[in-house]
C-alpha atoms as a printed R data frame, in Angstrom:
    type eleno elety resid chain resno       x       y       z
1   ATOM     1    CA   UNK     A     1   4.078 -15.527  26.928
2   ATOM     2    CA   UNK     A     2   2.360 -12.747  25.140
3   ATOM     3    CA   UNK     A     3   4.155 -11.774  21.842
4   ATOM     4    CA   UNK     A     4   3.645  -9.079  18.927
5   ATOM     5    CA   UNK     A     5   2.596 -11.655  16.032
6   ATOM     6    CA   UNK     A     6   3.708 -10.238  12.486
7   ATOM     7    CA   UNK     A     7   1.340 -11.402   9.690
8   ATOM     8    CA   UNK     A     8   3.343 -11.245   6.419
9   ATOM     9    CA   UNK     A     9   4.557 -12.768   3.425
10  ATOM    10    CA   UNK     A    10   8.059 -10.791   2.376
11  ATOM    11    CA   UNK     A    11  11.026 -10.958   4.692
12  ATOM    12    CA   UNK     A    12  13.261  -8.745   3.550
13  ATOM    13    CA   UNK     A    13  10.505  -6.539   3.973
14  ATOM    14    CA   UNK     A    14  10.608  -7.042   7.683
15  ATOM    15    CA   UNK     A    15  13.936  -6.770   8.662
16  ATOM    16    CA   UNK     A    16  13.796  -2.989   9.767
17  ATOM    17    CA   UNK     A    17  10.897  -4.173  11.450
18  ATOM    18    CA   UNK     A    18  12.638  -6.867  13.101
19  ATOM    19    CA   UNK     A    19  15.468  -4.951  14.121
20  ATOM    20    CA   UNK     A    20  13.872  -2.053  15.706
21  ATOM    21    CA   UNK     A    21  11.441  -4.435  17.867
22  ATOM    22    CA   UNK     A    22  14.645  -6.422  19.019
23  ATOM    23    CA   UNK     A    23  15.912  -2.680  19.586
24  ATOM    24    CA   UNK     A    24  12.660  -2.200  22.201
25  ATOM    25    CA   UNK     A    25  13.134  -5.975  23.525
26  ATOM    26    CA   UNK     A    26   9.294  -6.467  22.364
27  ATOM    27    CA   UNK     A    27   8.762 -10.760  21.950
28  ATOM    28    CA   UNK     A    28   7.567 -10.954  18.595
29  ATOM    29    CA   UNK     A    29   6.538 -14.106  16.319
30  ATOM    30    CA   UNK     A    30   6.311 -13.970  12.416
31  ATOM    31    CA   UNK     A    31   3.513 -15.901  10.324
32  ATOM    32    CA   UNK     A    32   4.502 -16.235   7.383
33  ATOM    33    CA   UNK     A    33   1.500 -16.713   5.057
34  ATOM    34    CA   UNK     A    34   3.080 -19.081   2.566
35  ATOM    35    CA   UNK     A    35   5.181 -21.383   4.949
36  ATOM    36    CA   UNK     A    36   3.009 -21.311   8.430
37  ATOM    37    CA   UNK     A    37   0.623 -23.894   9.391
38  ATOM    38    CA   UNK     A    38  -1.835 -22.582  11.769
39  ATOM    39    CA   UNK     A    39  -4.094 -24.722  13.529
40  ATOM    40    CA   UNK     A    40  -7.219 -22.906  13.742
41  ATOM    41    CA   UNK     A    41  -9.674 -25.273  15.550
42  ATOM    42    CA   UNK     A    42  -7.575 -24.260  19.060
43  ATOM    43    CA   UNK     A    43  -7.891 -20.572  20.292
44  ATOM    44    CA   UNK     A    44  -5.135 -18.278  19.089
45  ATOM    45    CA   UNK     A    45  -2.404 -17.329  21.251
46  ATOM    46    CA   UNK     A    46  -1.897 -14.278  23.605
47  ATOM    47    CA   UNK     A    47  -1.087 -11.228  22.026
48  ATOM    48    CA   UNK     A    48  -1.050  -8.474  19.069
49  ATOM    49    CA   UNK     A    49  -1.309  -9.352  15.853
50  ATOM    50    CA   UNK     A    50   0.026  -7.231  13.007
51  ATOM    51    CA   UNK     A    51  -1.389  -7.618   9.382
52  ATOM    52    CA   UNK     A    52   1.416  -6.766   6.869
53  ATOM    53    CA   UNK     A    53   0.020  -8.804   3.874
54  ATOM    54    CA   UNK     A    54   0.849  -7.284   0.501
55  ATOM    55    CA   UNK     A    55  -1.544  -6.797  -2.311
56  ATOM    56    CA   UNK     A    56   1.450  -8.083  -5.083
57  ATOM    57    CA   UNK     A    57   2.324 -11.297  -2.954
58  ATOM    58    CA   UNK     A    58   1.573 -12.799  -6.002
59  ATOM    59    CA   UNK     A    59   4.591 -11.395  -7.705
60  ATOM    60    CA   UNK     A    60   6.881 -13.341  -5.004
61  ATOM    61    CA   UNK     A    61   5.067 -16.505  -5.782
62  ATOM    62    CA   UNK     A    62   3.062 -16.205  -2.885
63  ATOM    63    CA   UNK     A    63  -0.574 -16.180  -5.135
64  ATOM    64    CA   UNK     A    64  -2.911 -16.882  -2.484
65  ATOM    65    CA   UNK     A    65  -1.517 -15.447   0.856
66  ATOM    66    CA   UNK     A    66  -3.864 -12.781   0.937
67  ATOM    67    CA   UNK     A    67  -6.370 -15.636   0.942
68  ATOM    68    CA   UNK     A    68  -4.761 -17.456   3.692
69  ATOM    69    CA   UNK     A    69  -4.406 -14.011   5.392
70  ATOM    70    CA   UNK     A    70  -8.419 -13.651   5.196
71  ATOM    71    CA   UNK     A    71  -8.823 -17.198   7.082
72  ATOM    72    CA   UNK     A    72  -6.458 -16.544   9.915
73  ATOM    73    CA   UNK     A    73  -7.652 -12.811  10.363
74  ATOM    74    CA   UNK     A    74 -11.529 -14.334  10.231
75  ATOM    75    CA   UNK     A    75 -10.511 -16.764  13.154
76  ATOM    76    CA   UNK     A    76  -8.556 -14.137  15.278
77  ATOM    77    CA   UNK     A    77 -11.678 -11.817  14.743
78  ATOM    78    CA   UNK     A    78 -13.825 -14.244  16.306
79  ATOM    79    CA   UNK     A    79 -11.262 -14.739  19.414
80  ATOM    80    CA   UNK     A    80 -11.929 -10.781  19.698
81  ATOM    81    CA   UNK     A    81  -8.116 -11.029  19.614
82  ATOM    82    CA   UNK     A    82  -6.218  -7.273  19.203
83  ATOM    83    CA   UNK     A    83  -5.741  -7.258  15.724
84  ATOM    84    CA   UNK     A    84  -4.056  -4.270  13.936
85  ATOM    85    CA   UNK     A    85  -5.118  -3.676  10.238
86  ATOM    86    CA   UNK     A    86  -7.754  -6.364  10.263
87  ATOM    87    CA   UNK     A    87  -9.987  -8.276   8.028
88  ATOM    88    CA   UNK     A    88 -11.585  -5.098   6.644
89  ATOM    89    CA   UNK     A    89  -7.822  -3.609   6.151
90  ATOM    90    CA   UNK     A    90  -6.948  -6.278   3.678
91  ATOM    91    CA   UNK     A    91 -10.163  -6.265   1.823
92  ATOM    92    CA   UNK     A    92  -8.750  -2.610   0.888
93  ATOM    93    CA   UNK     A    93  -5.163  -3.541   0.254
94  ATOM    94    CA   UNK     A    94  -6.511  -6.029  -2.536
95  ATOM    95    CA   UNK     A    95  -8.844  -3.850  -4.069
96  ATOM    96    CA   UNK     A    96  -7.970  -0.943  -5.878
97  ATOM    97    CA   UNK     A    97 -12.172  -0.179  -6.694
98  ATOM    98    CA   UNK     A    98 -12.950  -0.896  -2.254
99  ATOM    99    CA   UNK     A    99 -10.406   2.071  -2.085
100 ATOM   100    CA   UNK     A   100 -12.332   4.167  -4.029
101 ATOM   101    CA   UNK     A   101 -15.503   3.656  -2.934
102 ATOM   102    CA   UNK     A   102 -13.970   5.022   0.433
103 ATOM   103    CA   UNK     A   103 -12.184   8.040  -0.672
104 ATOM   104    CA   UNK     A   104 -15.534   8.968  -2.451
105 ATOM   105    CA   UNK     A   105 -17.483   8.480   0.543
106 ATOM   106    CA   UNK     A   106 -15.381  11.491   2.014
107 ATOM   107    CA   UNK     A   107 -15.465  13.451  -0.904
108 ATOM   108    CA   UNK     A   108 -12.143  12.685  -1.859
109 ATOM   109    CA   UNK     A   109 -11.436  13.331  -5.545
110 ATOM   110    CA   UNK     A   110 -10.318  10.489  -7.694
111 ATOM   111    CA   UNK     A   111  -8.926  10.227 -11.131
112 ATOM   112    CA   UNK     A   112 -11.844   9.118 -13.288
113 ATOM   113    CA   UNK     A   113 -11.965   5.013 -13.425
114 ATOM   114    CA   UNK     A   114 -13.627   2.228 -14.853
115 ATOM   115    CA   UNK     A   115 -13.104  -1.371 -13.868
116 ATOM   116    CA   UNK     A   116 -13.302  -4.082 -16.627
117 ATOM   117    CA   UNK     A   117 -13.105  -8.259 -16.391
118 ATOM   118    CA   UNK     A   118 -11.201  -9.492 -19.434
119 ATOM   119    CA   UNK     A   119  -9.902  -8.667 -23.223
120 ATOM   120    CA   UNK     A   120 -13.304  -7.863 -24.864
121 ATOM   121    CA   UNK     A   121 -14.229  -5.519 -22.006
122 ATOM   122    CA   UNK     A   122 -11.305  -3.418 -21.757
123 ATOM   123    CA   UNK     A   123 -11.441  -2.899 -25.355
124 ATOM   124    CA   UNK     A   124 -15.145  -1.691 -25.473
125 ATOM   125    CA   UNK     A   125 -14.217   0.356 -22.251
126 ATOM   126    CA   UNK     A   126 -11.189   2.080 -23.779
127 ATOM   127    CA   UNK     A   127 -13.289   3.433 -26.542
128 ATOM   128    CA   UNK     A   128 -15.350   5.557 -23.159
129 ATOM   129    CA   UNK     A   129 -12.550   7.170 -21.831
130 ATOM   130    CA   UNK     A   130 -10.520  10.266 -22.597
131 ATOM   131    CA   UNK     A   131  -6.492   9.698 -24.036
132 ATOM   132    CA   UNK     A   132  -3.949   9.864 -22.338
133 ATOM   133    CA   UNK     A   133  -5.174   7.243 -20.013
134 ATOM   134    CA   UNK     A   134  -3.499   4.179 -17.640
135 ATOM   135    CA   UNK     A   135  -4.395   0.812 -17.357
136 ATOM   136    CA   UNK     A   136  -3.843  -0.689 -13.388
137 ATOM   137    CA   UNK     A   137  -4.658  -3.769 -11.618
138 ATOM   138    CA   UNK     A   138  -7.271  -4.264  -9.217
139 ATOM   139    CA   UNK     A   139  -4.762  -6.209  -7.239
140 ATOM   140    CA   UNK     A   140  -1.848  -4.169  -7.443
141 ATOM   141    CA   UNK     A   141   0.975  -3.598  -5.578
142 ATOM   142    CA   UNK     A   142   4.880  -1.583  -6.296
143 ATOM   143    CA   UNK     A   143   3.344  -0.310  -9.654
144 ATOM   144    CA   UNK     A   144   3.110  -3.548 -11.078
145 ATOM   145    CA   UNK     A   145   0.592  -3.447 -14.266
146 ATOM   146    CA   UNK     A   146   0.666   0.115 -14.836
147 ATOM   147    CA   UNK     A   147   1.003   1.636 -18.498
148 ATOM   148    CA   UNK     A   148   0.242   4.294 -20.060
149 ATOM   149    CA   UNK     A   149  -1.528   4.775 -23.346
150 ATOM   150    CA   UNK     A   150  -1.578   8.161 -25.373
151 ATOM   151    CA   UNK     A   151  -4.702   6.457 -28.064
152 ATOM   152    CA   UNK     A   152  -6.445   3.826 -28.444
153 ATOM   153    CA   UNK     A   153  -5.011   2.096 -30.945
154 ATOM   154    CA   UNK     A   154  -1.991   1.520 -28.943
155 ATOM   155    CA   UNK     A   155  -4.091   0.345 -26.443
156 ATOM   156    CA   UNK     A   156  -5.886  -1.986 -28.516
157 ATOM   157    CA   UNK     A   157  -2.638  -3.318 -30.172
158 ATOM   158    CA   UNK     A   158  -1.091  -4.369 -26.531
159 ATOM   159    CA   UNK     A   159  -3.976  -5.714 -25.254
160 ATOM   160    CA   UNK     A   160  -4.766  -8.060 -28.273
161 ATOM   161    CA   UNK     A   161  -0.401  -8.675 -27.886
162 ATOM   162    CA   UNK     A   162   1.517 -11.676 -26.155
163 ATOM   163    CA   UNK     A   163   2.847  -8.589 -23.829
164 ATOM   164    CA   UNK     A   164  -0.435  -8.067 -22.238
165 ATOM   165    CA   UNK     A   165  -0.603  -8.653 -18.122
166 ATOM   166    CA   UNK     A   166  -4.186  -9.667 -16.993
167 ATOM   167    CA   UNK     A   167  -4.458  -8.172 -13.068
168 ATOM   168    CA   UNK     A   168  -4.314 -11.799 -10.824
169 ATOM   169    CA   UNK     A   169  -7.935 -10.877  -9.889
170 ATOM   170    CA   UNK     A   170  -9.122 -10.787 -13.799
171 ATOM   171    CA   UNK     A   171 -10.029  -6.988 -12.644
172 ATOM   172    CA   UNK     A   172  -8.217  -4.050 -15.034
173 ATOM   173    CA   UNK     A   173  -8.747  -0.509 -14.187
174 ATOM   174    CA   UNK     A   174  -8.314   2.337 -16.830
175 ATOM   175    CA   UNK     A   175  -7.971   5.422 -15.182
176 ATOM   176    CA   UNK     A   176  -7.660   8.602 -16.501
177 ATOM   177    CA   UNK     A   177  -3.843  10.010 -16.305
178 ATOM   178    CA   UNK     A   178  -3.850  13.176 -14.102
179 ATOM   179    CA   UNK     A   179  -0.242  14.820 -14.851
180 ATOM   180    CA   UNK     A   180   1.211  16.049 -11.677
181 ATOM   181    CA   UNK     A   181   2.084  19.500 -11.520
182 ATOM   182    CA   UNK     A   182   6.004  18.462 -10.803
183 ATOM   183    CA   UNK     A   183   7.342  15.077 -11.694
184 ATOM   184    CA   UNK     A   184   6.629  13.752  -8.041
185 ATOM   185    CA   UNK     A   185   4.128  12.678  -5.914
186 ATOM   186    CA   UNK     A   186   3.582  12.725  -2.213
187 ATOM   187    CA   UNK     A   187   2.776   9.422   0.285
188 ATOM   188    CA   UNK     A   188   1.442  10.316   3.523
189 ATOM   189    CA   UNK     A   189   2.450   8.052   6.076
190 ATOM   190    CA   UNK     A   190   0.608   6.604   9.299
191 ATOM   191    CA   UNK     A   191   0.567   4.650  12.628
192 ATOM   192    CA   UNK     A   192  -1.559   4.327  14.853
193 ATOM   193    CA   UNK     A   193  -4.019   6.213  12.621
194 ATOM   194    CA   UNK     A   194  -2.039   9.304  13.238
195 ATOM   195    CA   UNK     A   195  -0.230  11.277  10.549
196 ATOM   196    CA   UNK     A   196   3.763  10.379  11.252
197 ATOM   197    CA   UNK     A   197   5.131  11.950   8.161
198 ATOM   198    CA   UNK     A   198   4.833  13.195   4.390
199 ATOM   199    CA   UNK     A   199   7.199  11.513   1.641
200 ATOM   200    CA   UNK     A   200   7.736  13.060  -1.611
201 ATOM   201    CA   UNK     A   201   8.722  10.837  -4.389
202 ATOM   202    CA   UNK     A   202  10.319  11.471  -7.881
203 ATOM   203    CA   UNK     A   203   8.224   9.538 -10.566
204 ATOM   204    CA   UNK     A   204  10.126  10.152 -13.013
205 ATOM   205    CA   UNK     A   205  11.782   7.143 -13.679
206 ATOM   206    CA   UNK     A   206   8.431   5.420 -13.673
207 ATOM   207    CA   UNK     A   207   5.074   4.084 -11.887
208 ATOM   208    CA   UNK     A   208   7.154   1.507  -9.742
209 ATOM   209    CA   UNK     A   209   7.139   3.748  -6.579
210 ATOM   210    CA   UNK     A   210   7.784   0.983  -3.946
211 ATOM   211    CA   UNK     A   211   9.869   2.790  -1.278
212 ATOM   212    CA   UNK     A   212  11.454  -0.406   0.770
213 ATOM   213    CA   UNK     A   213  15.043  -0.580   0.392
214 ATOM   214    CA   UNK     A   214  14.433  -4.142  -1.115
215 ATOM   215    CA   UNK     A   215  12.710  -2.670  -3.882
216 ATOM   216    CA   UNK     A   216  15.326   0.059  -4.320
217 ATOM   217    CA   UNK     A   217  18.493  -1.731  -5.726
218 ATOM   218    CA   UNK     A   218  19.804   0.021  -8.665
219 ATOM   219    CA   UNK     A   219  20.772   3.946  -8.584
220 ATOM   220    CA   UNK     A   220  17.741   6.138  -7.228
221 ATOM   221    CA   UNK     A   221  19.875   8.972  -7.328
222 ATOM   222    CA   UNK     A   222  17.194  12.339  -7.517
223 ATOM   223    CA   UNK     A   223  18.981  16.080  -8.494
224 ATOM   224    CA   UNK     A   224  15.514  17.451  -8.094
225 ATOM   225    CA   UNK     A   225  15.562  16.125  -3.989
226 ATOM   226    CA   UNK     A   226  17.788  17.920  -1.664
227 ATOM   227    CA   UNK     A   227  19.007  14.717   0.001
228 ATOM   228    CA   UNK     A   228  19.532  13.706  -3.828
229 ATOM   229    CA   UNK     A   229  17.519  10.016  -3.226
230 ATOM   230    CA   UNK     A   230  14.383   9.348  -5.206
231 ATOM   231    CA   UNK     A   231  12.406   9.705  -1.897
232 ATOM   232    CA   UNK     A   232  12.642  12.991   0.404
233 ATOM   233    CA   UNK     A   233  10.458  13.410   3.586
234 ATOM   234    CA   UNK     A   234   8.776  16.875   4.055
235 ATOM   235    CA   UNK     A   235   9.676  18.449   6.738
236 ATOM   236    CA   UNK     A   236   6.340  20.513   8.522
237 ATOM   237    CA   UNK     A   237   4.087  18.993   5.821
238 ATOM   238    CA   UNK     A   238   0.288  20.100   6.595
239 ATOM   239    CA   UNK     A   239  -2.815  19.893   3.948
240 ATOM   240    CA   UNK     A   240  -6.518  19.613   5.366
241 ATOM   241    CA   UNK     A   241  -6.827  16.629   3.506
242 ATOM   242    CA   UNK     A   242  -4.900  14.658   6.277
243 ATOM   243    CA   UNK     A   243  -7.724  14.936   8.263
244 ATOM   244    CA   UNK     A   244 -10.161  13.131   6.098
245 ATOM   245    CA   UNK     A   245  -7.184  10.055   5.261
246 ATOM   246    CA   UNK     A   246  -7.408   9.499   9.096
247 ATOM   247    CA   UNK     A   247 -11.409   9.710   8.937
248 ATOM   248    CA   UNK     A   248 -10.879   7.052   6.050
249 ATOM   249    CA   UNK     A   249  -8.542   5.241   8.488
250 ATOM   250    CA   UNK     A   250 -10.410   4.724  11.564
251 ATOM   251    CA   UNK     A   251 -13.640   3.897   9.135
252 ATOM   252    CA   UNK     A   252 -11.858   0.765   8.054
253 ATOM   253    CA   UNK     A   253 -10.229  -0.081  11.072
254 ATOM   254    CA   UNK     A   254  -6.566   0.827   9.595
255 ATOM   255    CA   UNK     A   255  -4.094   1.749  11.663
256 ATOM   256    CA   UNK     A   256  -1.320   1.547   9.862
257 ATOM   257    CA   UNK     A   257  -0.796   2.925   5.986
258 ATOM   258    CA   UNK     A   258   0.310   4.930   3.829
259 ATOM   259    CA   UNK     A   259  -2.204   7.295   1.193
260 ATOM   260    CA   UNK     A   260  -0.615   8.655  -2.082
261 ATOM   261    CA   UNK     A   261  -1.689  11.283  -3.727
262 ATOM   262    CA   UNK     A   262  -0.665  13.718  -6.708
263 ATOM   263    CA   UNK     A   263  -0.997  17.547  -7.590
264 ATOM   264    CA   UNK     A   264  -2.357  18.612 -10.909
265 ATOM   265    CA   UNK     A   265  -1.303  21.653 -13.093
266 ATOM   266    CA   UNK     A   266  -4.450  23.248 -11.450
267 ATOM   267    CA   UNK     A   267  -3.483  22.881  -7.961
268 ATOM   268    CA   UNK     A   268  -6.045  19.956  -6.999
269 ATOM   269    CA   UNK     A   269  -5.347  16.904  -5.245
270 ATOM   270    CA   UNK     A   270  -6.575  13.560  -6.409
271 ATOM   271    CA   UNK     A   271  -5.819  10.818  -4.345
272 ATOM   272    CA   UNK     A   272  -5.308   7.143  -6.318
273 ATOM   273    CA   UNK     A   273  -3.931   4.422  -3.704
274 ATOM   274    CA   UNK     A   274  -3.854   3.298  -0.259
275 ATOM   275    CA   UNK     A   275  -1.817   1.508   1.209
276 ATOM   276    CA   UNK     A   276  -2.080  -1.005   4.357
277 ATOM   277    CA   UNK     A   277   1.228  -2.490   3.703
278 ATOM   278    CA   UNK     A   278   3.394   0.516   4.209
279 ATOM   279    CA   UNK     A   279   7.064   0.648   3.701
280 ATOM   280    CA   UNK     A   280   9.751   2.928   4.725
281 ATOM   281    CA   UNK     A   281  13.182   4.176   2.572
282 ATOM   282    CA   UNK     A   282  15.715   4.456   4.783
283 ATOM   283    CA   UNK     A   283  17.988   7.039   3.112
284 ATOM   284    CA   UNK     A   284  15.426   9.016   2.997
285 ATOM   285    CA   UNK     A   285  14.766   8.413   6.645
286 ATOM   286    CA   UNK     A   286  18.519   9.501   7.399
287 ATOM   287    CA   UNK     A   287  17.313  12.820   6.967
288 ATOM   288    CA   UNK     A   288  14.386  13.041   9.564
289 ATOM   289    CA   UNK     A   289  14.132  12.001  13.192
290 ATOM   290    CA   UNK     A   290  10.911  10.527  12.480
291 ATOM   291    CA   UNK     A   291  11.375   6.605  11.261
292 ATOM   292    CA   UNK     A   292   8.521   4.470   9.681
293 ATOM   293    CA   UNK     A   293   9.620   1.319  11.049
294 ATOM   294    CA   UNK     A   294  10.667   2.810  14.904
295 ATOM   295    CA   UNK     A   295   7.375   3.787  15.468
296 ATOM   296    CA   UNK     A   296   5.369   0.895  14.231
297 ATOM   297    CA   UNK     A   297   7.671  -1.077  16.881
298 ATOM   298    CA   UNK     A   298   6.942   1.919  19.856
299 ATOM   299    CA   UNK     A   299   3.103   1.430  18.548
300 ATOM   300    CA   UNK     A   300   3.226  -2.675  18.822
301 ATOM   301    CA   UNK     A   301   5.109  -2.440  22.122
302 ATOM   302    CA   UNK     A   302   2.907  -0.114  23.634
303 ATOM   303    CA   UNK     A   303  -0.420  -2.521  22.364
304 ATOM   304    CA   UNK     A   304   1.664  -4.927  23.513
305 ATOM   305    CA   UNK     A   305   1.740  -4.182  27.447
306 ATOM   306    CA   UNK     A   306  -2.062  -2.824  27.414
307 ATOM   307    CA   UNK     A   307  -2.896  -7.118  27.040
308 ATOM   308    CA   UNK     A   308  -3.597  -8.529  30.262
């Protein structure tokens, strides 16, 4: 029997998932990357496969998933099996400098980066750029690695400290810190390489922007949001740059993300991440009749039935 095969490596993660293709009666099977033994030498089975691997499955103990992911995704590709977010989707959810390159190929502005391998690097590479500025992994994921340095010599002090936290690819990024015009920022969601909705989100607790419920357990409560939760979805939102996000999209064979971007005092937008594991909040999907996870199950069921 044909099934919907989920490709993942967090399951609390999936559960809205889960429930909403249970909801739509679609068969589905989940491979999970750290605990599934796939036998590669047979062909794979019939069916859609769905690439959720995360870029900070390292931070669940799960260091070399994305690895795993690359081997499986490699053999499916050579099945010509019906693969959504493939090989070339994960090469950009594990590499913060891949995304770039993309987002400048569409003239897409970027905050200002440069990309160093280890402790003597960063510190010759933090003397080239202009304070205030924030140091990110290359391998990211929820935020984790981001901080933010108003001189150098606070830079220098925690990198040369015991509190310093080398990216799990060796790859740092210090990136020039744009601040937003209001303390938010706004993810663009979508599926099936369509725009599905815009998601503002109040940073002003921190970088740790993560909108899963999973990652959401302590008080998000938001007086500058009208539903009052640290993510609000934007009703109507339209911006010409959601045309060139899906032009990035279909480029890399994404079909499923979610693009983040900020506003500077100046009005301009510079776009810093993309993301092929997309999550959902679901109080601040209460609000809207548009949910994340509903119509990645509709858009799997539907891929689903067009398999002979």
């Amino acid at each position: 029997m044909k099934k919907a095969y989920i490709i993942h490596e967090n399951d609390e993660w999936i559960e809205p998932l889960r429930y909403h293709l249970n909801n739509y009666s679609v068969p589905f099977e989940e491979w999970h990357m750290n605990r599934v033994n796939i036998n590669t030498i047979k062909e794979p089975p019939e069916g859609v496969f769905y690439n959720r691997m995360s870029a900070s499955s390292h931070s669940r103990g799960h260091k070399y998933a994305p690895e795993y992911t690359a081997v499986v995704l490699n053999w499916l590709e050579l099945h010509n099996k019906r693969i959504i977010n493939n090989s070339r989707a994960l090469a950009l959810e594990v590499s913060k400098s891949l995304q770039y390159q993309e987002l400048n190929k569409e003239g897409i502005n970027v905050p200002q980066t440069l990309y160093a391998s280890g402790k003597d690097s960063l510190l010759n590479l933090g003397k080239k750029i202009q304070t205030p500025f924030l140091t990110k992994h290359n391998r990211a994921g929820r935020g984790l690695g981001i901080h933010l340095f108003n001189d150098y010599s606070s830079f220098r002090k925690y990198i040369n400290s015991n509190d310093f936290e080398d990216s799990i690819d060796g790859i740092t990024l210090l990136q020039e810190y744009i601040k937003p015009k209001t303390t938010t920022i706004i993810r663009t969601e979508f599926v099936d390489s369509k725009f599905l909705y815009a998601v503002q989100v109040d940073t002003s607790r921190g970088f740790e922007l993560c909108p899963a419920d999973a990652c959401n357990l302590e008080d998000e409560y938001c007086p500058t949001n009208a539903t009052g939760n640290k993510f609000m979805i934007l009703d109507d939102f339209s911006n010409p740059i959601l045309d060139k996000y899906q032009k990035i999209l279909r480029n890399n064979y994404i079909e499923i993300a979610g693009i983040e971007f900020l506003i500077d005092n100046n009005g301009n937008i510079l776009t810093y991440d993309i993301n092929t594991n997309t999550n959902y909040n679901s109080i601040a999907e209460k609000y809207s009749k548009k949910k994340g996870m509903q119509a990645i199950a509709d858009f799997l069921k539907k891929e689903l039935l067009k398999i002979n």
